[in-house]
VEXDREN-2710 file (C-alpha; in Angstrom, 1 decimal):
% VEXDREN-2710
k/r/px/py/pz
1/UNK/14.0/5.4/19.1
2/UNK/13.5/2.0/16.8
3/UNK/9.5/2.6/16.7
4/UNK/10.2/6.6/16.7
5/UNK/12.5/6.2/13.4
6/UNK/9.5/3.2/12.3
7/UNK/6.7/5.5/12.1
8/UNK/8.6/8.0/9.8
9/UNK/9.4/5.5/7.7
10/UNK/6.2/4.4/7.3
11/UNK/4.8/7.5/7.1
12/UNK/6.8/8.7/4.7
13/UNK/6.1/5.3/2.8
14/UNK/2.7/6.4/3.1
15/UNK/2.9/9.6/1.0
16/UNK/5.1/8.1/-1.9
17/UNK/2.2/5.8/-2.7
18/UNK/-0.3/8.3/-1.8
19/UNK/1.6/10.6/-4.9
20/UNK/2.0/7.2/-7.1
21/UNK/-2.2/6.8/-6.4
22/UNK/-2.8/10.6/-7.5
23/UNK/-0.5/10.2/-11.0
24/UNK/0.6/14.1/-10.3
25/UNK/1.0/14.0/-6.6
26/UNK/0.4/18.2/-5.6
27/UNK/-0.4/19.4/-8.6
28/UNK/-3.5/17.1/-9.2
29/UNK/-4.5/14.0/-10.5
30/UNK/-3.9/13.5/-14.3
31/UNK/-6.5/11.1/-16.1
32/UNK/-5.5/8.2/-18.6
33/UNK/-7.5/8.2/-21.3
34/UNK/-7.1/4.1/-23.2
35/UNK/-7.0/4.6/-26.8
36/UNK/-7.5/1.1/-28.4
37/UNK/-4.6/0.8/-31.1
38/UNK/-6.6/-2.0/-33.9
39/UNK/-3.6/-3.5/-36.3
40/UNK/-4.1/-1.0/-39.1
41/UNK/-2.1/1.9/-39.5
42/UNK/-5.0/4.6/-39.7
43/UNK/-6.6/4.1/-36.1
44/UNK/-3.4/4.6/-35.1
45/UNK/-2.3/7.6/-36.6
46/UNK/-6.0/8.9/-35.6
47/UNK/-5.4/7.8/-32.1
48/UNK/-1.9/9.6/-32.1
49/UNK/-3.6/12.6/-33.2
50/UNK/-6.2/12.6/-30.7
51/UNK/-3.5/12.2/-28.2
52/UNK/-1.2/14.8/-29.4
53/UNK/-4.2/16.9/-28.7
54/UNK/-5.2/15.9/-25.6
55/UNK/-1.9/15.6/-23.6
56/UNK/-0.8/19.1/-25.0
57/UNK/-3.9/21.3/-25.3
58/UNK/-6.1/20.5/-22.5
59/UNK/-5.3/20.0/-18.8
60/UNK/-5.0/16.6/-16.9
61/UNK/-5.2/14.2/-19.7
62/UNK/-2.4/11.4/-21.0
63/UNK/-3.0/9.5/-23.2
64/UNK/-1.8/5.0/-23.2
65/UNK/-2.7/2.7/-25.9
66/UNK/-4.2/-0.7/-25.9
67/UNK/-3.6/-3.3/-28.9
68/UNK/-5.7/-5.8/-30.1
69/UNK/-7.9/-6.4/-32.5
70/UNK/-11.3/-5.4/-34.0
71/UNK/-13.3/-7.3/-31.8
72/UNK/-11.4/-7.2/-28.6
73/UNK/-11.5/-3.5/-29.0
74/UNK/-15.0/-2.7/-29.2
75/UNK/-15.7/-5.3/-26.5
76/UNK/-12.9/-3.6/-24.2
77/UNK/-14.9/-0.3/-24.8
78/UNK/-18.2/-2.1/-24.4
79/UNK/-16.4/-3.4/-20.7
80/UNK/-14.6/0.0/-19.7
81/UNK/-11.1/-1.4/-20.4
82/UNK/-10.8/0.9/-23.5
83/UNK/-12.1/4.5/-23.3
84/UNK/-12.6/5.1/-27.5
85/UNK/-12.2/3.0/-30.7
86/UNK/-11.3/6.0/-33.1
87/UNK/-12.1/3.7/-36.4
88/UNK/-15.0/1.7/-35.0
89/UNK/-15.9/-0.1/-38.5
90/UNK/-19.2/-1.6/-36.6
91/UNK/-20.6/-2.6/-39.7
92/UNK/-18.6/-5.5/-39.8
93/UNK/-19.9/-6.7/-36.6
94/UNK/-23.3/-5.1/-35.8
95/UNK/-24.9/-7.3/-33.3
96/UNK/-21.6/-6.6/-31.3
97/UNK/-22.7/-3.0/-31.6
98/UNK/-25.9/-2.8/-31.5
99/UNK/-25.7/-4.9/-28.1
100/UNK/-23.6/-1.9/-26.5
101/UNK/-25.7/0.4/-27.7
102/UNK/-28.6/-1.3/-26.1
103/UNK/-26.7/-1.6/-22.8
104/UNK/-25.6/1.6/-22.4
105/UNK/-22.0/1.3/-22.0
106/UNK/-21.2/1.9/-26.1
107/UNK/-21.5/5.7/-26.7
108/UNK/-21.4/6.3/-30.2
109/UNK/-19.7/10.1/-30.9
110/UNK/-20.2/9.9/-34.8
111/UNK/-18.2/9.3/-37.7
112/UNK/-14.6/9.8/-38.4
113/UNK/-14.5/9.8/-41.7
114/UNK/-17.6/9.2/-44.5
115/UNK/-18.4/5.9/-45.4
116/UNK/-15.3/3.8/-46.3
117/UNK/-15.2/1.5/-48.9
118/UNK/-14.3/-2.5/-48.5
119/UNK/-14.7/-5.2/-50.8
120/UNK/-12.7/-8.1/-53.1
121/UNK/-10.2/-5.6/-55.4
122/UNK/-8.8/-7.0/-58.5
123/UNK/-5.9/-5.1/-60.3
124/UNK/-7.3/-2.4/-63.5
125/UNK/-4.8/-3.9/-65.8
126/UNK/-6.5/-7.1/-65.5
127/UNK/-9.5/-5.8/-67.4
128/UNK/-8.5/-2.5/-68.9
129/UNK/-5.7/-1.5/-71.8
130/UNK/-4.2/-3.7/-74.5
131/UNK/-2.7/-6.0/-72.6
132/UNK/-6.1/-7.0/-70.5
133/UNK/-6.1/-10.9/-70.0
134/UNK/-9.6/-10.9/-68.4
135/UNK/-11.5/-7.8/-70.2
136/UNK/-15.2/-9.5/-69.0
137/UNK/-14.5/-9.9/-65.4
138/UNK/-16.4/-7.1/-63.8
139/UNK/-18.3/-9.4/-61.5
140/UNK/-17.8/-12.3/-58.2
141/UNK/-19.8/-14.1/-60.7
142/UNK/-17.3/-13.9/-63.5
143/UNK/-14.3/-15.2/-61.5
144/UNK/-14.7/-19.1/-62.5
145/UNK/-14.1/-18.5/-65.8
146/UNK/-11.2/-17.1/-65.1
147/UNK/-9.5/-19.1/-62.0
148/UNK/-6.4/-20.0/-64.0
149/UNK/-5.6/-16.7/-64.3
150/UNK/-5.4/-16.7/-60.0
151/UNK/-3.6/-20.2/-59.2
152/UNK/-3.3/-21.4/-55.8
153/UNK/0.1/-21.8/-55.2
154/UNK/-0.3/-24.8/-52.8
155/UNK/-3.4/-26.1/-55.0
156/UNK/-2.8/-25.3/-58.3
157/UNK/-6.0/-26.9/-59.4
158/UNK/-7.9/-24.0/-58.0
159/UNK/-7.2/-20.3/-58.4
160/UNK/-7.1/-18.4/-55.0
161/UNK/-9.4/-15.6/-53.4
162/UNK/-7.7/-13.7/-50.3
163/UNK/-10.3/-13.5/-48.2
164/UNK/-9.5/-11.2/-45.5
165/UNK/-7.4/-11.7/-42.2
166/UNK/-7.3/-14.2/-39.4
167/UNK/-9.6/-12.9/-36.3
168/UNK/-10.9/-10.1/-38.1
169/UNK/-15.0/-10.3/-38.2
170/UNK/-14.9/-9.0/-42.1
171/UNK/-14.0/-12.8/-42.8
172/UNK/-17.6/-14.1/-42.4
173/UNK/-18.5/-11.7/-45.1
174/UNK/-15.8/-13.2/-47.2
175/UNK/-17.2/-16.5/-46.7
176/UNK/-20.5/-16.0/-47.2
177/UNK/-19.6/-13.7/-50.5
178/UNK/-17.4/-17.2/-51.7
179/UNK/-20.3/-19.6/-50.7
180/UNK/-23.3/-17.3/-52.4
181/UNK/-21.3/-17.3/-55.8
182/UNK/-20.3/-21.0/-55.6
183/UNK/-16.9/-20.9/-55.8
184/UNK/-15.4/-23.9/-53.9
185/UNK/-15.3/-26.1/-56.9
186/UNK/-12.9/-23.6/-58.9
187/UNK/-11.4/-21.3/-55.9
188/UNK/-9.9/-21.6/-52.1
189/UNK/-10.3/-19.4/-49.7
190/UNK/-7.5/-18.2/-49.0
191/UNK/-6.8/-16.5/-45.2
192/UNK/-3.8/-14.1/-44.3
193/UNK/-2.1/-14.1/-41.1
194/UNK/-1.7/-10.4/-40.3
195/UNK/-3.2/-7.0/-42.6
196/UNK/0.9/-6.9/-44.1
197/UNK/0.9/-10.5/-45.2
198/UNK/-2.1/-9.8/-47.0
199/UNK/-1.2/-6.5/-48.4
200/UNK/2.4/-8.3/-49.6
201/UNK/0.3/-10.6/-51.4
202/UNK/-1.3/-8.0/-53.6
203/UNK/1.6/-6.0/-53.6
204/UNK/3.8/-8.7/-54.9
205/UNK/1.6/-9.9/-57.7
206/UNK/1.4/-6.4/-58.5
207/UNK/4.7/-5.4/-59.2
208/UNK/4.9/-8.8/-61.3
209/UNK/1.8/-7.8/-63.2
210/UNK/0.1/-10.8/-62.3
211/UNK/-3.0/-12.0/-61.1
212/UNK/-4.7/-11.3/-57.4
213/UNK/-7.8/-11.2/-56.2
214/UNK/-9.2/-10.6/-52.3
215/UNK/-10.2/-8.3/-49.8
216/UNK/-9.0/-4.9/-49.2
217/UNK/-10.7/-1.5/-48.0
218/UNK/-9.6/2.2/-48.0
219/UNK/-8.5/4.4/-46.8
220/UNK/-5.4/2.6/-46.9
221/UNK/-2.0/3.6/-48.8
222/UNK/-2.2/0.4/-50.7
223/UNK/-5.2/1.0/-52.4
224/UNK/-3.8/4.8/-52.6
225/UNK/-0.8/3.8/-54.5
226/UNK/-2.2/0.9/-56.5
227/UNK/-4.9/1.1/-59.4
228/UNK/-7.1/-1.4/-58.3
229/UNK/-10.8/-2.3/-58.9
230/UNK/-13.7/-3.8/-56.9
231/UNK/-15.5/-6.5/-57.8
232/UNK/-19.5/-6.3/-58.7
233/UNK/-21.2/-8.7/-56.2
234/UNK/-18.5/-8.1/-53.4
235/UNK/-19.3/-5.0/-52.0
236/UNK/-19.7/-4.6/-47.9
237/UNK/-22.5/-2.6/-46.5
238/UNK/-21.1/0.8/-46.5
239/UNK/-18.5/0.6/-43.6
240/UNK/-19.7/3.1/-40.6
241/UNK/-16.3/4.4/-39.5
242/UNK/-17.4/5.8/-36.1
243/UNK/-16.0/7.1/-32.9
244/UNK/-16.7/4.9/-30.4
245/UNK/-16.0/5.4/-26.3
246/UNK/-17.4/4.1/-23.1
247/UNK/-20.2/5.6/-20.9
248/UNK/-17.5/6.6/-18.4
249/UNK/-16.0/9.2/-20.4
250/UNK/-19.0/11.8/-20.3
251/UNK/-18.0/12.1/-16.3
252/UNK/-14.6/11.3/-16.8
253/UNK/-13.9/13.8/-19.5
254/UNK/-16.2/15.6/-20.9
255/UNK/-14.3/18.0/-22.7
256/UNK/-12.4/15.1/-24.5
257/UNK/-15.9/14.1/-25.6
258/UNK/-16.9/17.2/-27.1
259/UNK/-13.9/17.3/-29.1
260/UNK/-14.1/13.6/-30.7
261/UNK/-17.7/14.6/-31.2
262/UNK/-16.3/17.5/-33.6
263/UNK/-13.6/14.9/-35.2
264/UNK/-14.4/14.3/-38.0
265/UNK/-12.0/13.6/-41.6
266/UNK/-12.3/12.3/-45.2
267/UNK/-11.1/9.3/-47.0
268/UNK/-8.6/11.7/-49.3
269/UNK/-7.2/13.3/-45.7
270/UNK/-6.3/9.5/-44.7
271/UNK/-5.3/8.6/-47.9
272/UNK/-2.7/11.4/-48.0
273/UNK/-1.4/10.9/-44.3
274/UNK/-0.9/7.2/-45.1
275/UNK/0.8/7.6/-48.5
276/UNK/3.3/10.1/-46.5
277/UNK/3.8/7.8/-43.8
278/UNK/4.7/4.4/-46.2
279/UNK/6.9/7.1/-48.6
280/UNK/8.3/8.4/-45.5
281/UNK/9.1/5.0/-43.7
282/UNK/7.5/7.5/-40.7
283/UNK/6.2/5.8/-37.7
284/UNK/2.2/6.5/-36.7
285/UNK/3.7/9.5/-33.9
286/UNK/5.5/11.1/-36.9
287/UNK/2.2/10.7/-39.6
288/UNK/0.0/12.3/-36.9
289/UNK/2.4/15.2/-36.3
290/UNK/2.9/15.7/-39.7
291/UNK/-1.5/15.6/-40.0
292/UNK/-1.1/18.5/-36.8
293/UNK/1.6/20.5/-39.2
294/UNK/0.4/20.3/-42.7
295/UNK/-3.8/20.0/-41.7
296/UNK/-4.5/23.0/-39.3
297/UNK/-7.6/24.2/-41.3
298/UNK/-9.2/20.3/-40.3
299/UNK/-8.2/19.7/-36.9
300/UNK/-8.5/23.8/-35.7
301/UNK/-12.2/22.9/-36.3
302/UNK/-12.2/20.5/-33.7
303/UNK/-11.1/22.3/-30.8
304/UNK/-11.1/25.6/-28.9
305/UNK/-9.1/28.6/-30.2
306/UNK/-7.0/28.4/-26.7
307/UNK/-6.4/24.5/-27.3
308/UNK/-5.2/25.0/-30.8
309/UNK/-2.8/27.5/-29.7
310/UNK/-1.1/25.1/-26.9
311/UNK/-1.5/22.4/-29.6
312/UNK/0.6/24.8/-32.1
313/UNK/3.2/25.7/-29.6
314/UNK/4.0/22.0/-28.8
315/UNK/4.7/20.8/-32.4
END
């Protein structure tokens, strides 16, 4: 009776995991697809979008999101940990790219959006208007004559330059922009601990009408709500703002694939989401919803007239 009243149990053990190993148990096995969620808020929105779209218009898809940043994104899709990088940015790091590419394992799907811009950003009232303290700085080459203007708060024999953000691969291009124009006799470099420090730091000496100088890039609702303008000399290479997955998705899902092969936005569509989502105080879920509501002539474009209607009847 013991072993009798053993085996069912076992048995029975059996099938629960056989169910937990399916994800859907009868009804068939349901596919994770690894969205790699970078620190800024407009991947994220994009991968909530992309989601939203997935998990409600087509069959056997969720969706689960990874964090990290740039570079541990693109290698997790490089490796197969992460199935797409919505915002790739590759520019920043192209042998990374490049190197994936050559492998195999880094399919690139195309761009998101048209070439973003990144650089050092100064703000317009600076050099513009009556009240313009520094109406000749239009250049990286300009900025030591003017370094009072941007003291260093823990040097303040030097003016500062915000270079960028800890762990994020646009920083060499920071310091080899500050080293080409000579500026560690009059300037420090100065390095931000996450993307909001560094937006508070230009946002605070903003709102005081003071001086600030560093690295920014749009689309990004700072740069959409601030007049702000880049420096001549500090321009990045034209940022290639791709769609990124591993190999693995053109067997794992290929319909996913073709539609991130048809995503496709503009600077002014992130720009808008973004300045919603910071007037809002919405979370990325509630941006990309409100993208699905207010956006139908973009994303229709993407996907099947029978997708679009399931996506529709779930918002």
């Amino acid at each position: 009776m013991k072993k009798k009243l053993l085996l069912l149990i076992m048995t029975a053990f059996m099938s629960v995991m056989a169910l937990s190993a399916s994800g859907q148990g009868e009804s068939g096995d349901v596919k994770t697809i690894v969205f790699g969620d970078v620190s800024w808020d407009s991947v994220q929105v994009h991968n909530r979008i992309a989601a939203f779209i997935i998990e409600n218009g087509m069959d056997g898809y969720k969706a689960d999101f990874m964090p990290g940043d740039t570079l541990p994104i693109i290698n997790g899709v490089v490796q197969g940990d992460i199935d797409v990088d919505m915002e790739s940015w590759h520019s920043n790091f192209r042998d990374v790219y490049d190197k994936g590419i050559a492998s195999g394992n880094l399919i690139d799907l195309g761009k998101n959006m048209p070439d973003a811009p990144q650089g050092w950003w100064i703000p317009r009232y600076l050099v513009e208007g009556p009240d313009a303290v520094a109406p000749d700085l239009k250049s990286v080459s300009d900025l030591p004559k003017y370094a009072d203007l941007f003291t260093d708060p823990e040097d303040r024999d030097k003016g500062i330059v915000y270079g960028g953000v800890a762990g994020w691969s646009q920083m060499t291009i920071s310091e080899e922009i500050f080293n080409e124009f000579g500026l560690e006799d009059t300037f420090n470099l100065g390095i931000a601990g996450s993307g909001s420090a560094l937006a508070g730091t230009m946002v605070g000496a903003y709102e005081k009408g003071e001086a600030w100088v560093g690295y920014y890039w749009a689309p990004t609702a700072v740069l959409g709500k601030l007049d702000m303008v880049r420096l001549k000399g500090s321009e990045y290479e034209p940022a290639d703002v791709n769609i990124l997955v591993n190999k693995s998705m053109l067997e794992k899902a290929p319909d996913v694939v073709e539609f991130l092969k048809k995503y496709s936005t503009t600077v002014d569509d992130n720009n808008e989401f973004l300045a919603q989502m910071d007037q809002n105080e919405w979370s990325t879920a509630e941006a990309a919803q409100w993208f699905l509501k207010n956006k139908e002539d973009v994303w229709t474009e993407w996907v099947s007239p029978e997708v679009a209607e399931k996506v529709k009847a779930a918002l």
